[in-house]
PyMOL Python script that loads the backbone (N, CA, C, O; Angstrom):
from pymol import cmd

cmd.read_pdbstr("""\
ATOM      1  N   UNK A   1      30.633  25.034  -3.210  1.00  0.00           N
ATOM      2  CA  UNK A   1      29.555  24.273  -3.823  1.00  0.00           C
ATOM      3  C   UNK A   1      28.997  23.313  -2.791  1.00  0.00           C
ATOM      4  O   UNK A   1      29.646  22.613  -2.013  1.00  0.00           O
ATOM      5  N   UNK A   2      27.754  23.396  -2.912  1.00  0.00           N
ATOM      6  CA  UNK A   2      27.307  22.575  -1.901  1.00  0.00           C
ATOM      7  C   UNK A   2      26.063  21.352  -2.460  1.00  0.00           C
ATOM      8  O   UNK A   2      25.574  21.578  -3.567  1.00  0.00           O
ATOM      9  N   UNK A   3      25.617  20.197  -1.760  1.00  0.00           N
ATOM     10  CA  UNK A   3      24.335  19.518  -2.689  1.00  0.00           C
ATOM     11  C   UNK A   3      23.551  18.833  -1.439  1.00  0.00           C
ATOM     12  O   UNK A   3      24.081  18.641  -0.344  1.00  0.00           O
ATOM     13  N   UNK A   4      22.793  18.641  -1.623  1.00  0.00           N
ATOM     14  CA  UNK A   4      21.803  17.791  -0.890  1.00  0.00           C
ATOM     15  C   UNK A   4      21.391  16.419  -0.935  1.00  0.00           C
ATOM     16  O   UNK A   4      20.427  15.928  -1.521  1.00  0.00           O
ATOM     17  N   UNK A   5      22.244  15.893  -0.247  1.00  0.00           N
ATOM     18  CA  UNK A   5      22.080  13.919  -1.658  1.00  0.00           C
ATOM     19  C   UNK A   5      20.557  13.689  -0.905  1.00  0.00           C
ATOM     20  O   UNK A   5      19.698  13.817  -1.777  1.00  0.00           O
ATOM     21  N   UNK A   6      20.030  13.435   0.236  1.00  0.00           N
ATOM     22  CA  UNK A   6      18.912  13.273   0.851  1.00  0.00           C
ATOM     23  C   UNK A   6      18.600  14.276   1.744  1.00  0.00           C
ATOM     24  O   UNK A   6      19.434  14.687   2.550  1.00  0.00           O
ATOM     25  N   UNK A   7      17.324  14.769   1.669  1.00  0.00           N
ATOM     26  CA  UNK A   7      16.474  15.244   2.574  1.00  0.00           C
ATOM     27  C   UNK A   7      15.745  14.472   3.358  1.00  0.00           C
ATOM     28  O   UNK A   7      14.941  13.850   2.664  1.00  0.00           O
ATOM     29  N   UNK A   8      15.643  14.204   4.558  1.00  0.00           N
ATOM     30  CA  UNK A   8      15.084  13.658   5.291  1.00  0.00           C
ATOM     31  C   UNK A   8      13.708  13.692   5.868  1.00  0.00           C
ATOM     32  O   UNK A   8      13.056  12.802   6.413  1.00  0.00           O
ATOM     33  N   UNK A   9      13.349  15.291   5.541  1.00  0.00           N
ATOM     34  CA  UNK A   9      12.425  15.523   5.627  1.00  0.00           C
ATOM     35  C   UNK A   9      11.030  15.802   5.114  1.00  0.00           C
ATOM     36  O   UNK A   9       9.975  16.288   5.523  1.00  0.00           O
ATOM     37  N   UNK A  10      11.797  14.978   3.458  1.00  0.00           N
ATOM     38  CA  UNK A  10      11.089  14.881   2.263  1.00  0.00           C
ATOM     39  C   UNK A  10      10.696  13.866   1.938  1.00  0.00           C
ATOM     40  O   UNK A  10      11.658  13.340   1.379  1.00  0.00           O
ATOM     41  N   UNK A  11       9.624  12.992   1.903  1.00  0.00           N
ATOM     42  CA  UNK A  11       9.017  11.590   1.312  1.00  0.00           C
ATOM     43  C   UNK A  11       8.915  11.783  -0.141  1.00  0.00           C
ATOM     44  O   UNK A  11       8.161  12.696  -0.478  1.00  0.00           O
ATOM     45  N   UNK A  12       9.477  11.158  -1.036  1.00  0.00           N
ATOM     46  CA  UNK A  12       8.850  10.813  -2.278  1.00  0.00           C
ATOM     47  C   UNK A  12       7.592  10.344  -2.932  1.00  0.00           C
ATOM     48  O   UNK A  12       7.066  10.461  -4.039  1.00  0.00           O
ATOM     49  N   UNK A  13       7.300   9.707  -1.678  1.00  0.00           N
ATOM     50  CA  UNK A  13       5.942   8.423  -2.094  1.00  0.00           C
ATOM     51  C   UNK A  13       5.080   8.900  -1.221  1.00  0.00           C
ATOM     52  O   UNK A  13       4.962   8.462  -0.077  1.00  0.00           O
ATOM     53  N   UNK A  14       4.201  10.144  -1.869  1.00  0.00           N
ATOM     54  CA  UNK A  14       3.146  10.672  -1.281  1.00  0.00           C
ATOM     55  C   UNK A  14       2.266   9.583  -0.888  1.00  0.00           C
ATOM     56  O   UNK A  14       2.329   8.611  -1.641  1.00  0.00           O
ATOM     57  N   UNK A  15       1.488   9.491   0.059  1.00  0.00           N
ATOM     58  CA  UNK A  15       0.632   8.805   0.646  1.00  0.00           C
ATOM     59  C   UNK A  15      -0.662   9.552   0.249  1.00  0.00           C
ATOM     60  O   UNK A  15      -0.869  10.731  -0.037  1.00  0.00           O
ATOM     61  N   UNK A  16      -1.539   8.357   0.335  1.00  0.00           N
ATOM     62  CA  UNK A  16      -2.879   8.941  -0.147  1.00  0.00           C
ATOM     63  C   UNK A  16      -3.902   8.863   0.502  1.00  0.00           C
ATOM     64  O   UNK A  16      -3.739   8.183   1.515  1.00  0.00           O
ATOM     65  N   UNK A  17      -5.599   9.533   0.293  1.00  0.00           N
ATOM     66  CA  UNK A  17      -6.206   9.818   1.233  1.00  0.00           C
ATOM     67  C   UNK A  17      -6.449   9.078   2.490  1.00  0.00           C
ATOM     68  O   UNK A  17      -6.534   9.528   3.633  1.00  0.00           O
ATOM     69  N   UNK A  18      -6.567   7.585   1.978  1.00  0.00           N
ATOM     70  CA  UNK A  18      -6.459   6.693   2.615  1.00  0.00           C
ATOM     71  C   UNK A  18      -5.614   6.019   3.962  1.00  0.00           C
ATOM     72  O   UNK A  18      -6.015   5.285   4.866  1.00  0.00           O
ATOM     73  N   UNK A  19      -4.285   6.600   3.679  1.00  0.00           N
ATOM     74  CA  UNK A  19      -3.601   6.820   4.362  1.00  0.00           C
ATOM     75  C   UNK A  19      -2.081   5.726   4.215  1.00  0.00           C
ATOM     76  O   UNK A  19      -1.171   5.625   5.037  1.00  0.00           O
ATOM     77  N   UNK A  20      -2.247   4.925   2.722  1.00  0.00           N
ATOM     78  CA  UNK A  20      -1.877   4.582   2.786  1.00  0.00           C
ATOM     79  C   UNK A  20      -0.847   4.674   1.264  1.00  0.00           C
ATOM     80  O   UNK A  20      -1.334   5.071   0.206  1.00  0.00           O
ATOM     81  N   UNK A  21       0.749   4.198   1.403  1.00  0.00           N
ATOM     82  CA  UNK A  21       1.510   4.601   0.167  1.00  0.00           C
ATOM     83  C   UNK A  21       0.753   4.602  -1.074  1.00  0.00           C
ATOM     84  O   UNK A  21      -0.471   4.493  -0.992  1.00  0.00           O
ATOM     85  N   UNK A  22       1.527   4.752  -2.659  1.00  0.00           N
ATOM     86  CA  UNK A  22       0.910   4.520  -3.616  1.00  0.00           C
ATOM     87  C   UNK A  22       0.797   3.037  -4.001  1.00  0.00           C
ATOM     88  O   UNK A  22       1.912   2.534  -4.140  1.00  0.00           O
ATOM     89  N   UNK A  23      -0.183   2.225  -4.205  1.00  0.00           N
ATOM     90  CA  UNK A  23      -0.556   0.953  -4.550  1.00  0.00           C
ATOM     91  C   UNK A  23       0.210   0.502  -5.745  1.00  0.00           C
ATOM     92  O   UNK A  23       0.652  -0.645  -5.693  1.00  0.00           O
ATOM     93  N   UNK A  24       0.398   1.070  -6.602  1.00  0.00           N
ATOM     94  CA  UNK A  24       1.593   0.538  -7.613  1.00  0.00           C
ATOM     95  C   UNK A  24       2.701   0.093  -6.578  1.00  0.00           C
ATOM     96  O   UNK A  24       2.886  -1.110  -6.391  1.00  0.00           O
ATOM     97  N   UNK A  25       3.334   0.906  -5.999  1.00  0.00           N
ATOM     98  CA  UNK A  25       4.506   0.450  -5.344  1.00  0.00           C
ATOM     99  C   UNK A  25       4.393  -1.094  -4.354  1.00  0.00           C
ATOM    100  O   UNK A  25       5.105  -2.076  -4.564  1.00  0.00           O
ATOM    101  N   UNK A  26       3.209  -0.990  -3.144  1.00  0.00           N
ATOM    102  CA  UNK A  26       3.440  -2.172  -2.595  1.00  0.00           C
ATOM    103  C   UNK A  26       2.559  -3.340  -3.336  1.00  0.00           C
ATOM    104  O   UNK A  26       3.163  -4.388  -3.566  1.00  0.00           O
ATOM    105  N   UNK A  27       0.838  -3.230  -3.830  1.00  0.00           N
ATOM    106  CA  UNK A  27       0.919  -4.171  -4.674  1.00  0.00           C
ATOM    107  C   UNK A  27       1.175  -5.943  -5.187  1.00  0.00           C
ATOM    108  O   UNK A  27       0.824  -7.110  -5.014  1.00  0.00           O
ATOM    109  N   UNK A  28       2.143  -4.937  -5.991  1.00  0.00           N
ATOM    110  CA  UNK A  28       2.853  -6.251  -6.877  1.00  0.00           C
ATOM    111  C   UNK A  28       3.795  -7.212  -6.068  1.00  0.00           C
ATOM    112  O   UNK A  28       3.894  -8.426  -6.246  1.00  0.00           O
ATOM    113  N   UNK A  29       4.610  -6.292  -4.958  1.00  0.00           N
ATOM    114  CA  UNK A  29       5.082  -6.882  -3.786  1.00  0.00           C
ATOM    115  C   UNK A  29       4.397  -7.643  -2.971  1.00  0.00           C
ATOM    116  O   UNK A  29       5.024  -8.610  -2.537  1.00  0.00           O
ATOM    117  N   UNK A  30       3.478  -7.540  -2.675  1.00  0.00           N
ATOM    118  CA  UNK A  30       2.370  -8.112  -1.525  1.00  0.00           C
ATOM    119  C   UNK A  30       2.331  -9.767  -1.494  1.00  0.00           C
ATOM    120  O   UNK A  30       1.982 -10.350  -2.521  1.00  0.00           O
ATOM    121  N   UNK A  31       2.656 -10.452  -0.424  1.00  0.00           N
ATOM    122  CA  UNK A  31       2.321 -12.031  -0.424  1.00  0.00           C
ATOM    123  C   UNK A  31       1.064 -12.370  -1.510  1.00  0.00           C
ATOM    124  O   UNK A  31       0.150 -11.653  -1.916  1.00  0.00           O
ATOM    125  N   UNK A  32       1.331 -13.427  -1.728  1.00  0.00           N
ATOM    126  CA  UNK A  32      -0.377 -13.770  -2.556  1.00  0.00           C
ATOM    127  C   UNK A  32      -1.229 -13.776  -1.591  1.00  0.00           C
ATOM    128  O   UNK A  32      -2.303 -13.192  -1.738  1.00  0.00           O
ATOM    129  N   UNK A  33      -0.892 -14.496  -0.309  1.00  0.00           N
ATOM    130  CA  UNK A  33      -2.003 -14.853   0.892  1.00  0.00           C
ATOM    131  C   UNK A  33      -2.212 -13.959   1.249  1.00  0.00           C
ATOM    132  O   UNK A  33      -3.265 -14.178   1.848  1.00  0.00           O
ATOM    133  N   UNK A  34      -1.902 -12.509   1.424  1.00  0.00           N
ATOM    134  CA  UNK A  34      -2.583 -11.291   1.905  1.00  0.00           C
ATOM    135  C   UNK A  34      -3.152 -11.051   0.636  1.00  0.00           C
ATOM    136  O   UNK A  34      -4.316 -11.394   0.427  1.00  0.00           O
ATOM    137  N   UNK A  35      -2.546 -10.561  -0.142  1.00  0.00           N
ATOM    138  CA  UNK A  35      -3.467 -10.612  -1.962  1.00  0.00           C
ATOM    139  C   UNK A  35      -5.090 -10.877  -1.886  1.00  0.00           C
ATOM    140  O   UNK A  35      -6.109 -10.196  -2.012  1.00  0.00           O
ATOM    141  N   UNK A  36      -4.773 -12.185  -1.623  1.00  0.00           N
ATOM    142  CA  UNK A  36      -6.502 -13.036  -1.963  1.00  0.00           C
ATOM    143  C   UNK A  36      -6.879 -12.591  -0.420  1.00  0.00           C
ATOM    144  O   UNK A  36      -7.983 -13.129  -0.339  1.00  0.00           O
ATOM    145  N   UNK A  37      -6.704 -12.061   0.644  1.00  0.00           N
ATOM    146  CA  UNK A  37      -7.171 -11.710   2.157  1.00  0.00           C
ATOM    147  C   UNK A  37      -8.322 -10.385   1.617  1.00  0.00           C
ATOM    148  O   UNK A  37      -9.437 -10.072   2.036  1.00  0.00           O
ATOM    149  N   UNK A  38      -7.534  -9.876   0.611  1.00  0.00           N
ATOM    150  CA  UNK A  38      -7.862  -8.433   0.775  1.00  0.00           C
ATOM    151  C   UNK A  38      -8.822  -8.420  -0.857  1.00  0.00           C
ATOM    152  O   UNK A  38      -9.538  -7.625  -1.465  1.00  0.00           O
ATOM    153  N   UNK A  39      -8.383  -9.590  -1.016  1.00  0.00           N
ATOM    154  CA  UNK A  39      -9.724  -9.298  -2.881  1.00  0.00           C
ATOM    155  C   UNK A  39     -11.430  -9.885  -1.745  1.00  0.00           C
ATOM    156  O   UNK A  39     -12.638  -9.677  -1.862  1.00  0.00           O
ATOM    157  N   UNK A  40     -10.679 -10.543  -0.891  1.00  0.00           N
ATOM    158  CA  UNK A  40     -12.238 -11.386  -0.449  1.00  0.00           C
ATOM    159  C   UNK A  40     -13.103 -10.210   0.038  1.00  0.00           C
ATOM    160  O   UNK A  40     -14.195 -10.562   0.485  1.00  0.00           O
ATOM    161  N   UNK A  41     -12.806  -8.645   0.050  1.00  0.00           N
ATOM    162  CA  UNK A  41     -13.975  -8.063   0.599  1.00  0.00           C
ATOM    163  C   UNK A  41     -13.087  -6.705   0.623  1.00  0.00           C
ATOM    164  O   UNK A  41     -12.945  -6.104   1.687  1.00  0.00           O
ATOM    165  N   UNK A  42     -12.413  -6.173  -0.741  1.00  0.00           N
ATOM    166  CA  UNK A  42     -12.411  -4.920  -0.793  1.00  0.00           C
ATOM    167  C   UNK A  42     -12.631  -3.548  -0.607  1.00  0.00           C
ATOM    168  O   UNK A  42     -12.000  -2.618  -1.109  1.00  0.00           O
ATOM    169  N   UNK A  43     -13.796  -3.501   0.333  1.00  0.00           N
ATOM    170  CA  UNK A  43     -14.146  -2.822   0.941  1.00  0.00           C
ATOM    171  C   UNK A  43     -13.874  -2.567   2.516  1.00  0.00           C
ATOM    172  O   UNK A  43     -13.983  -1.599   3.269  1.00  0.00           O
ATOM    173  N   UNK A  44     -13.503  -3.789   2.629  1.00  0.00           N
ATOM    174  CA  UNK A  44     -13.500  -3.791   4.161  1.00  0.00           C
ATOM    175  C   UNK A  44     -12.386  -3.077   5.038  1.00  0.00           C
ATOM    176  O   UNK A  44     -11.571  -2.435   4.376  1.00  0.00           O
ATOM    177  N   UNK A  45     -12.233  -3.079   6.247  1.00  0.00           N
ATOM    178  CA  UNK A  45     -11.022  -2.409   6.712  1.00  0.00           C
ATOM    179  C   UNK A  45      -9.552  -3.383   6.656  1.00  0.00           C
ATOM    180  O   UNK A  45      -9.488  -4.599   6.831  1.00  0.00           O
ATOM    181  N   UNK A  46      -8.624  -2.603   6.410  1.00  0.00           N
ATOM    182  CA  UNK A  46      -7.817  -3.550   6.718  1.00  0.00           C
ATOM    183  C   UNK A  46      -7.005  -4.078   7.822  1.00  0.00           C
ATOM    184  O   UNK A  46      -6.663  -3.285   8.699  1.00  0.00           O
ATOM    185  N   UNK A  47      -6.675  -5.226   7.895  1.00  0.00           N
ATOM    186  CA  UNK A  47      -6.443  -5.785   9.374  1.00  0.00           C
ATOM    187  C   UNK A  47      -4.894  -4.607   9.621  1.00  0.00           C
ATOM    188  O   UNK A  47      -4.456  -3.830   8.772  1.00  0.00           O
ATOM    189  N   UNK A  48      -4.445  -4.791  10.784  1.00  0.00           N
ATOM    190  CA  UNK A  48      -3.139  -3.998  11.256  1.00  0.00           C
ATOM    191  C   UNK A  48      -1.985  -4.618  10.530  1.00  0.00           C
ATOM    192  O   UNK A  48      -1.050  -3.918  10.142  1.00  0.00           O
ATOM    193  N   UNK A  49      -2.026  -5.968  10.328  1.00  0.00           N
ATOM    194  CA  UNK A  49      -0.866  -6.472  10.331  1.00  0.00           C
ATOM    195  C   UNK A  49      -0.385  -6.367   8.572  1.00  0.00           C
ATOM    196  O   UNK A  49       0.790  -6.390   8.204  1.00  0.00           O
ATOM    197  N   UNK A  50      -1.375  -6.270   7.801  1.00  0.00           N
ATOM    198  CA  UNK A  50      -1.565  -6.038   6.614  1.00  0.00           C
ATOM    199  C   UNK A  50      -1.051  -4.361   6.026  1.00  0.00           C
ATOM    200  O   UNK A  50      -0.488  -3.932   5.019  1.00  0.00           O
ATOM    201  N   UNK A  51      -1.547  -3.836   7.147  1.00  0.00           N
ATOM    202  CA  UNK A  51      -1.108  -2.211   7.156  1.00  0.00           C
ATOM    203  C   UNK A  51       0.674  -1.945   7.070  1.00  0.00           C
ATOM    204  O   UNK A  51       1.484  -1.309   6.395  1.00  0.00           O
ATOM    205  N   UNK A  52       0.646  -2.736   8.042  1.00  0.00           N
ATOM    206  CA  UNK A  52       2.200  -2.972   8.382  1.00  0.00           C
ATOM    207  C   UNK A  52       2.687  -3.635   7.512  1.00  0.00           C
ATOM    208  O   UNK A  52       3.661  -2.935   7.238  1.00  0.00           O
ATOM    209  N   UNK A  53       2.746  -4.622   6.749  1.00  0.00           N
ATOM    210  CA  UNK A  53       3.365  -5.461   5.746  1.00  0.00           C
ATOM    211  C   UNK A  53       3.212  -4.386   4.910  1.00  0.00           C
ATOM    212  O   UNK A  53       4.193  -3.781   5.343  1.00  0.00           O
ATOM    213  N   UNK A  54       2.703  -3.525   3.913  1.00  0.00           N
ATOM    214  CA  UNK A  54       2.495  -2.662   3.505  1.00  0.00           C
ATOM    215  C   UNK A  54       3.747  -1.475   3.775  1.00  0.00           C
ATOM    216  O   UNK A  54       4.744  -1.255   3.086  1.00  0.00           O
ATOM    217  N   UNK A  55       3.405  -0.979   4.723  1.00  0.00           N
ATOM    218  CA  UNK A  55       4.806   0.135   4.882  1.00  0.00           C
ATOM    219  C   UNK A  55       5.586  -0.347   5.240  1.00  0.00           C
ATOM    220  O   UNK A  55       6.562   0.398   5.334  1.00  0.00           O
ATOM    221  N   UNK A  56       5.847  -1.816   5.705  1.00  0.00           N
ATOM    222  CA  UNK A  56       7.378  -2.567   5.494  1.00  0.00           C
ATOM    223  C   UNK A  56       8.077  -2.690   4.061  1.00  0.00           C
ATOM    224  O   UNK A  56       9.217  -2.337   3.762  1.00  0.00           O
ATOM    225  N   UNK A  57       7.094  -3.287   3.241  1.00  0.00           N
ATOM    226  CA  UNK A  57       7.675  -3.067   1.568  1.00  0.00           C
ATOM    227  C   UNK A  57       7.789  -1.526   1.361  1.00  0.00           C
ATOM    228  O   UNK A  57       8.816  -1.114   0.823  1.00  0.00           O
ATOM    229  N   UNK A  58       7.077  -0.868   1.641  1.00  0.00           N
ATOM    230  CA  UNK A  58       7.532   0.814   1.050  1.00  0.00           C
ATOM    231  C   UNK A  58       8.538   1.087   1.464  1.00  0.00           C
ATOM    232  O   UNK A  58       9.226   1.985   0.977  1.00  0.00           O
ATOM    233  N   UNK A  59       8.911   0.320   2.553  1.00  0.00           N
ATOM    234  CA  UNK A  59      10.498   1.136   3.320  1.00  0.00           C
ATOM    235  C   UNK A  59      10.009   2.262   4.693  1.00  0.00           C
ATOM    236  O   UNK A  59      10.717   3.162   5.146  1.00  0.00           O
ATOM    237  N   UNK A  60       8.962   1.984   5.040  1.00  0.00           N
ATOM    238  CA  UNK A  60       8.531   3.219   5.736  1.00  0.00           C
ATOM    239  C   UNK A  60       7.950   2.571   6.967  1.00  0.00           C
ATOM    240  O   UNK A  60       6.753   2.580   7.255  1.00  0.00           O
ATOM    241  N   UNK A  61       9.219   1.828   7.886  1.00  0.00           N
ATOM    242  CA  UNK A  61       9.402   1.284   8.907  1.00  0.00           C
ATOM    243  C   UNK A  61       8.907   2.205  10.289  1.00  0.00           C
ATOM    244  O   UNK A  61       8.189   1.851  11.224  1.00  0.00           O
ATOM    245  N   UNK A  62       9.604   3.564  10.025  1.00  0.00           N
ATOM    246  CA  UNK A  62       9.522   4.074  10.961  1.00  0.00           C
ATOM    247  C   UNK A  62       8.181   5.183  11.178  1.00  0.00           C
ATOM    248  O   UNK A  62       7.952   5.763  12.239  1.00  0.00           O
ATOM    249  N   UNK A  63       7.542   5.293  10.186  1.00  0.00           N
ATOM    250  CA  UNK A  63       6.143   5.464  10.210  1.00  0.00           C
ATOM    251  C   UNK A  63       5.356   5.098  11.149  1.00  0.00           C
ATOM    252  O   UNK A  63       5.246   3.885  11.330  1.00  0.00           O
ATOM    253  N   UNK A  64       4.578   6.042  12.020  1.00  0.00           N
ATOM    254  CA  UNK A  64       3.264   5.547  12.453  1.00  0.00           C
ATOM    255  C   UNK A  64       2.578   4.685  11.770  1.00  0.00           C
ATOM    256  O   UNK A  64       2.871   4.958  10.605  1.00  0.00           O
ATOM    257  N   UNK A  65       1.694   3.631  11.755  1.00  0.00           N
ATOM    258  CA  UNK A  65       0.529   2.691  10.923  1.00  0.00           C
ATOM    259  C   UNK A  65      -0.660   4.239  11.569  1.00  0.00           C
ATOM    260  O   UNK A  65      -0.748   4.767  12.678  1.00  0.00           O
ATOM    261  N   UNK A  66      -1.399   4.515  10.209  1.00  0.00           N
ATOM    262  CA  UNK A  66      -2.537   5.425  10.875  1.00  0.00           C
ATOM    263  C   UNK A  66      -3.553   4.265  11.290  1.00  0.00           C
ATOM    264  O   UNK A  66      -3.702   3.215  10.664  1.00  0.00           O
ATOM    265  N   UNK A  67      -4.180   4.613  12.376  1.00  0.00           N
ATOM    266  CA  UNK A  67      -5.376   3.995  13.118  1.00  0.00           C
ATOM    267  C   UNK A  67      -6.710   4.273  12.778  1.00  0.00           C
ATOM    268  O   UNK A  67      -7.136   5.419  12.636  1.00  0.00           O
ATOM    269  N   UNK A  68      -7.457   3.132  12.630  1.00  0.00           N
ATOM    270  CA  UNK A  68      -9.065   3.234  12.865  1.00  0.00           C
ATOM    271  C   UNK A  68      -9.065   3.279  11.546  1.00  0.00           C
ATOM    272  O   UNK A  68      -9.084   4.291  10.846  1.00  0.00           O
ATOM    273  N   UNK A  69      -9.027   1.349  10.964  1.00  0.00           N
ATOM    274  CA  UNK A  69      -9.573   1.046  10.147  1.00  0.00           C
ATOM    275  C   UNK A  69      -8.987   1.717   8.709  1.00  0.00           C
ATOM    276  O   UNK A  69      -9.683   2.730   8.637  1.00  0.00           O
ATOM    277  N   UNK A  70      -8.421   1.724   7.949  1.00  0.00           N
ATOM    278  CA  UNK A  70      -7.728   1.642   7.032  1.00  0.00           C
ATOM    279  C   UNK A  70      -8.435   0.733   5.710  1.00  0.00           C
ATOM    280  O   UNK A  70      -8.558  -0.490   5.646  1.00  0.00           O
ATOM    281  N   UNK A  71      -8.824   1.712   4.754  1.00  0.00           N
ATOM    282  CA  UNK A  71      -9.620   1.004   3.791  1.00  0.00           C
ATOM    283  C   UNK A  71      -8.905   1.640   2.464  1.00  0.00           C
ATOM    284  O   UNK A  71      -8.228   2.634   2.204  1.00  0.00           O
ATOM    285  N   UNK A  72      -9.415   0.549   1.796  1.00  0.00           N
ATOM    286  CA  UNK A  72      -8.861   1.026   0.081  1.00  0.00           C
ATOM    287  C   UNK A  72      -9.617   1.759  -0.245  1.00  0.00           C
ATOM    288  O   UNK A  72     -10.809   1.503  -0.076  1.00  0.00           O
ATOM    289  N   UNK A  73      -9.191   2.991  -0.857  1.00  0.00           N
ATOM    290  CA  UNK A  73     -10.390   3.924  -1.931  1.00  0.00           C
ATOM    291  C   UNK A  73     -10.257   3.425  -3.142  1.00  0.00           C
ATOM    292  O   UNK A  73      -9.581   2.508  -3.608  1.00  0.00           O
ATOM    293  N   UNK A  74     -11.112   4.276  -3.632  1.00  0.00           N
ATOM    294  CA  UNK A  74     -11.336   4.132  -5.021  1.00  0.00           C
ATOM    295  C   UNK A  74     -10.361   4.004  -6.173  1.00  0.00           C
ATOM    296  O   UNK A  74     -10.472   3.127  -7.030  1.00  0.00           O
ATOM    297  N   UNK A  75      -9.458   4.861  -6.159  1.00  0.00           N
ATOM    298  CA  UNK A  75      -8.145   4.511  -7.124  1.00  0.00           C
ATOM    299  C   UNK A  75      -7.308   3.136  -6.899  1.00  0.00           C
ATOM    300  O   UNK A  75      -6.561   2.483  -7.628  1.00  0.00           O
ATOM    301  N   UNK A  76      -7.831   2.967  -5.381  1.00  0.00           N
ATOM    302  CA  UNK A  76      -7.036   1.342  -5.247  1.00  0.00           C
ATOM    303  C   UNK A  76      -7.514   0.708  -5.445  1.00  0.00           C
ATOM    304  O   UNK A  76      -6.813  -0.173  -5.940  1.00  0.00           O
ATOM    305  N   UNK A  77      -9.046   0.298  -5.376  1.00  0.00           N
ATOM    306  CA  UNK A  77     -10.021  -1.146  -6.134  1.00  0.00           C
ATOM    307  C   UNK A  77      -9.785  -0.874  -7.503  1.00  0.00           C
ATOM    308  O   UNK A  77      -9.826  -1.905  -8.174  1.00  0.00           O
ATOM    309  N   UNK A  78      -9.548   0.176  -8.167  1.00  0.00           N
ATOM    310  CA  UNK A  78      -9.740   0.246  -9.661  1.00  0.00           C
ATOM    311  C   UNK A  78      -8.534  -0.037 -10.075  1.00  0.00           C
ATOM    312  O   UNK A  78      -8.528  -0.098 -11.305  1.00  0.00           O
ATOM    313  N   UNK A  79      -7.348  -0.268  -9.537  1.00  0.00           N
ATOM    314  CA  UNK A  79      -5.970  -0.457 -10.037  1.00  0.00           C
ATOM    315  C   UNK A  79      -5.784  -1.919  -9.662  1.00  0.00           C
ATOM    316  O   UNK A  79      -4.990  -2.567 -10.343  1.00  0.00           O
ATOM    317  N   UNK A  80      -6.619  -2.698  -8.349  1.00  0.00           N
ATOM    318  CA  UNK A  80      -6.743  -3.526  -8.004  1.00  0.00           C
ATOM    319  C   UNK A  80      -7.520  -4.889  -9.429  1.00  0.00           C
ATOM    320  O   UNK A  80      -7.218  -5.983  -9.905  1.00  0.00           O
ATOM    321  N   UNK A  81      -8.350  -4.096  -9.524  1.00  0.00           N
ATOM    322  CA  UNK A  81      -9.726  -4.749 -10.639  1.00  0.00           C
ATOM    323  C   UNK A  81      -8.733  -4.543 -11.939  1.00  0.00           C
ATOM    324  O   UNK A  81      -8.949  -5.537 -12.632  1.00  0.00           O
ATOM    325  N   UNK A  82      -7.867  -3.823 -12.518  1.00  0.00           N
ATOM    326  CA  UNK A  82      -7.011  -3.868 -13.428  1.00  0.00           C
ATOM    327  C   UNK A  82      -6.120  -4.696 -13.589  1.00  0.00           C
ATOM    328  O   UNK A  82      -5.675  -5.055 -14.679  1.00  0.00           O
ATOM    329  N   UNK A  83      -5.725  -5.137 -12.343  1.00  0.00           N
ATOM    330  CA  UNK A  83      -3.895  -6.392 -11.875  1.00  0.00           C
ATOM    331  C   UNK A  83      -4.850  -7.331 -12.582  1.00  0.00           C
ATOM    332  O   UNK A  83      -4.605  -7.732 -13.720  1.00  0.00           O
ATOM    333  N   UNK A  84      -5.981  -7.697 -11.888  1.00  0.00           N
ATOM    334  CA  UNK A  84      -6.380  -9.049 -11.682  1.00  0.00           C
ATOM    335  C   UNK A  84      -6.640  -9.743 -13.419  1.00  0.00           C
ATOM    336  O   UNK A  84      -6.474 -10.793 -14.039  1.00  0.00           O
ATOM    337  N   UNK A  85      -7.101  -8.469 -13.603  1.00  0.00           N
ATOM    338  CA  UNK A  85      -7.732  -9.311 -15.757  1.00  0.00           C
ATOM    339  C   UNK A  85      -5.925  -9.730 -15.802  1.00  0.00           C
ATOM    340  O   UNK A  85      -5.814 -10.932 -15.565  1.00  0.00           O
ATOM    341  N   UNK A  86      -4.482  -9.030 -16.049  1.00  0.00           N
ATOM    342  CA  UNK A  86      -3.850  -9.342 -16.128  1.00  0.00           C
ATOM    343  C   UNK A  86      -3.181 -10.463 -15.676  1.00  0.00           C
ATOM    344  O   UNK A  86      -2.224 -10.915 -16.305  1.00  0.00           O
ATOM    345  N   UNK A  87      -3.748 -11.164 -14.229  1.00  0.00           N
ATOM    346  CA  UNK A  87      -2.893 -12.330 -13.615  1.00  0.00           C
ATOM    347  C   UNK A  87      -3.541 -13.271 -13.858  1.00  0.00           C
ATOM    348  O   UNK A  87      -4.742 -13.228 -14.127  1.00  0.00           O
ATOM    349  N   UNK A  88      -2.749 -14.435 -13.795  1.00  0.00           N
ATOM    350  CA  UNK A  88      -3.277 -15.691 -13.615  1.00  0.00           C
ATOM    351  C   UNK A  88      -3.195 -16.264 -12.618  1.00  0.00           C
ATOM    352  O   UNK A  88      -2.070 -16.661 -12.315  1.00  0.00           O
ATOM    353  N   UNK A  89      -4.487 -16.589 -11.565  1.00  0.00           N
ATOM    354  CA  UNK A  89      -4.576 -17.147 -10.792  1.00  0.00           C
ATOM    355  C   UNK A  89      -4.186 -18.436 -10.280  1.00  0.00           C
ATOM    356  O   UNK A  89      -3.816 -18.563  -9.113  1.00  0.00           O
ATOM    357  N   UNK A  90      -4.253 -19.460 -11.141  1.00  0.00           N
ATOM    358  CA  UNK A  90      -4.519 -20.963 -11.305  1.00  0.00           C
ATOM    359  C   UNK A  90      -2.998 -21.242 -10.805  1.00  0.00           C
ATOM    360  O   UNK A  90      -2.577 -22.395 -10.721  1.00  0.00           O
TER     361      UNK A  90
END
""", "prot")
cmd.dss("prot")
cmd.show_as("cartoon", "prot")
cmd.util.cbc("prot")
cmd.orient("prot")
């Protein structure tokens, strides 16, 4: 009998077009001060270091950061625009 406790060569946490994990996961984790960095202009690219804080909470240290500008799509402003009715800022 044999089992496989980990594959190594298997990610769980598909990454998305964007290039970046699933937003449920890092998120809710995220400093507030990157939080409010990244509501001020949702569209924009995101800085490196932000990229990286990002696949540091996923666990996915040893990951390349993909290059050239890194932006939220669409499923992430809309999950984004969802947190926010829920939080309280103040």
């Amino acid at each position: 009998m044999s089992s496989v406790l980990d594959d190594p060569a298997r990610d769980e946490r598909p990454k998305q077009g964007t290039g970046l994990p699933p937003i449920g996961i890092w998120w809710p984790m995220l400093e507030r001060p990157l939080q409010r960095e990244m509501l001020e202009n949702l569209e924009a690219p995101l800085r490196g270091a932000v990229v990286r804080r990002i696949y540091d909470l996923c666990e996915l240290d040893s990951e390349p950061i993909p290059r050239g500008g890194v932006r939220l799509g669409v499923n992430e402003r809309a999950y984004i625009a969802g947190w926010m009715h829920a939080v309280d800022w103040s």
